[in-house]
N, C-alpha and C positions, 0 to 999 in steps of 0.2 A: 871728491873732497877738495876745499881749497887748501892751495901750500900757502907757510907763509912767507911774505914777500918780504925781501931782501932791502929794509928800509933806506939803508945808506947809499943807496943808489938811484930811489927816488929823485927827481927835480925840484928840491923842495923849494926854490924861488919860482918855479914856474907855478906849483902846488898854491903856493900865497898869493900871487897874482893874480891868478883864476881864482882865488877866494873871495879877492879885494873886490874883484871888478862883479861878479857875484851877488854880494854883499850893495855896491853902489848900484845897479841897477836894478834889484828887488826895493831897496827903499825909494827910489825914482818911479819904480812902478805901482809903488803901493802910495807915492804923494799922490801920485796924477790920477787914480784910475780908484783904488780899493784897496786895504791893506789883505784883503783877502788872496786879490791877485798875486801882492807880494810874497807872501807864501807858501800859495802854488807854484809861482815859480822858484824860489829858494828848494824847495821840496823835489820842483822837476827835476831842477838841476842834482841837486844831490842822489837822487837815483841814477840819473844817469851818469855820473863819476861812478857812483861804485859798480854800476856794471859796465862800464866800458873797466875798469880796475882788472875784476873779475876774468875780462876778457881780454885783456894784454898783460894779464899775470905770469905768462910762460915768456915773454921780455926784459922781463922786471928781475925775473928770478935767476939768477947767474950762476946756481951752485947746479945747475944740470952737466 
């Protein structure tokens, strides 16, 4: 089961950064290419935050 995570200890500038930059290369790849491409990639990306989350959740969690 997952626990949950210990928000106030998040990166939460690192968290928006990797959103921002996210964010400006899906609409960069949906000008040039297809907006389809753009989100499959916005989509990629977001699964894989939440399972790499999932899988450095026992870092995250401080109260062990």
């Amino acid at each position: 089961m997952i626990k949950s995570i210990n928000i106030k200890d998040l990166p939460v500038k690192d968290l928006s950064i990797a959103g921002l930059i996210i964010f400006m290369i899906s609409t960069i790849i949906a000008n040039l290419y297809n907006p389809l491409w753009g989100f499959i990639y916005v989509f990629g990306n977001i699964l894989t935050l939440v399972f790499l989350s999932w899988l450095y959740q026992d870092s995250w969690n401080t109260n062990q």
